[in-house]
N, C-alpha and C positions, 0 to 999 in steps of 0.2 A: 477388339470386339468386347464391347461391355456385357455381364450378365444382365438376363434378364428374365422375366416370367416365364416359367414352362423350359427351361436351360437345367441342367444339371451339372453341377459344381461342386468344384470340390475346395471344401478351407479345411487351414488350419487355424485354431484360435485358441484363447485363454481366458476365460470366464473370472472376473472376481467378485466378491462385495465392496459395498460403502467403505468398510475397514480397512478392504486390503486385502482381504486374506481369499485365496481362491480355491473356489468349488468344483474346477473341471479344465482339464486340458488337455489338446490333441497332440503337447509335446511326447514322441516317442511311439506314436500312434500313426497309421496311416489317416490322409486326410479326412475329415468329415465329409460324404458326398449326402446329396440329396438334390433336391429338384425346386427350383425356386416358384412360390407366387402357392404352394401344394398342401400348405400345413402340416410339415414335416420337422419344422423347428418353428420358434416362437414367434410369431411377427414381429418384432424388432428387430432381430435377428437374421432374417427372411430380410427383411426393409434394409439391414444395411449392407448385404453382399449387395444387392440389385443397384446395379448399374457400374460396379467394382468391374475392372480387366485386371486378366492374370496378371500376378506378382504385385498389386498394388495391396500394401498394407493400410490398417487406420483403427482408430478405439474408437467406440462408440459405446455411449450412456443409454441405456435401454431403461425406462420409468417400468415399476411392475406392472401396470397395466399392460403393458406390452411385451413384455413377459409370462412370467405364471400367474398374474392376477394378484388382487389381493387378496388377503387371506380373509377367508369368508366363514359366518356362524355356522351356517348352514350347513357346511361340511364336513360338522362335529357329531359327534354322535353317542349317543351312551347307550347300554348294551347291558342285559344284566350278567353279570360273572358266569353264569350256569351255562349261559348260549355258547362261552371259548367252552372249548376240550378239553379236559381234564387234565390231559396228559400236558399241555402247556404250560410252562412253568414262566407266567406273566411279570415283565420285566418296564419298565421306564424306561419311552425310546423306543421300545421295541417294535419292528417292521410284523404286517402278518395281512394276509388275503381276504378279502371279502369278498362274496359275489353279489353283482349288481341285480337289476329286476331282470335286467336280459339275459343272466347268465356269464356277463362279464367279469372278468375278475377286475377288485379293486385294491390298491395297494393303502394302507391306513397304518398309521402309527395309535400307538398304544401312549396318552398324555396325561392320563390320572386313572388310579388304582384304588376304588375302597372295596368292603369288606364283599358286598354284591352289585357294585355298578361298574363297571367299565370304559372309561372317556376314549374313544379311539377319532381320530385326524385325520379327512384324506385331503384333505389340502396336499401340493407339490410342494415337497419341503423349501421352495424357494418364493412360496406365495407371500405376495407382500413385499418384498424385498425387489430393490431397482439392483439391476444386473452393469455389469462394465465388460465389454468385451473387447480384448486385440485380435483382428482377423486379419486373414492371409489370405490374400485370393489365389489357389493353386492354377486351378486349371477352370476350364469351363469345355464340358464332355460333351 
């Protein structure tokens, strides 16, 4: 029985980059479940369990567009100093919440620091970048 849209399954896998060097893995972890065709993991990702049967493994090259996207202007932002809290003691790298227009929260890195601007990122730290993945088809639920 091959996976398919609206199936939920379960993998295991191994995420790396172009270099090598890798960003995520379900070694040691129970398997990733979710529901395929649902927007629950990346379309690429989604694209290459669907039509996988349990136990059959395989890597697949995922382009960032199908993935987290590229990394976009648009979803930069400057901020004057005075709008963080005082109490924050602002770092390079540093993770920290925004809320959207709806009330959402936004996760945003902090990418350049002067005297009163603020550069904050919410780009997915993995926007832009072509992903390589090894998956395991565990089971299909």
């Amino acid at each position: 029985m091959s996976a398919k849209t609206g199936d939920t399954v379960k993998v295991h896998y191994r995420g790396t980059l172009d270099d090598g060097s890798q960003f995520d893995s379900s070694a040691g972890r129970e398997p990733l479940e979710f529901r395929l065709g649902t927007g629950q993991v990346i379309k690429g990702f989604d694209d290459a369990v669907t039509g996988m049967n349990p136990g059959d493994k395989k890597t697949v090259h995922i382009p960032a567009d199908d993935a987290y996207g590229q990394h976009r202007a648009d979803m930069m932002v400057q901020i004057q100093r005075e709008q963080i809290p005082a109490d924050i003691n602002l770092e390079l790298g540093m993770q920290l919440m925004m809320q959207g227009q709806n009330g959402q929260p936004i996760p945003v890195k902090v990418t350049d620091i002067q005297e009163d601007v603020v550069t904050l990122d919410a780009n997915h730290e993995l926007a832009g970048q072509d992903l390589t993945f090894e998956l395991e088809l565990v089971a299909i639920a």
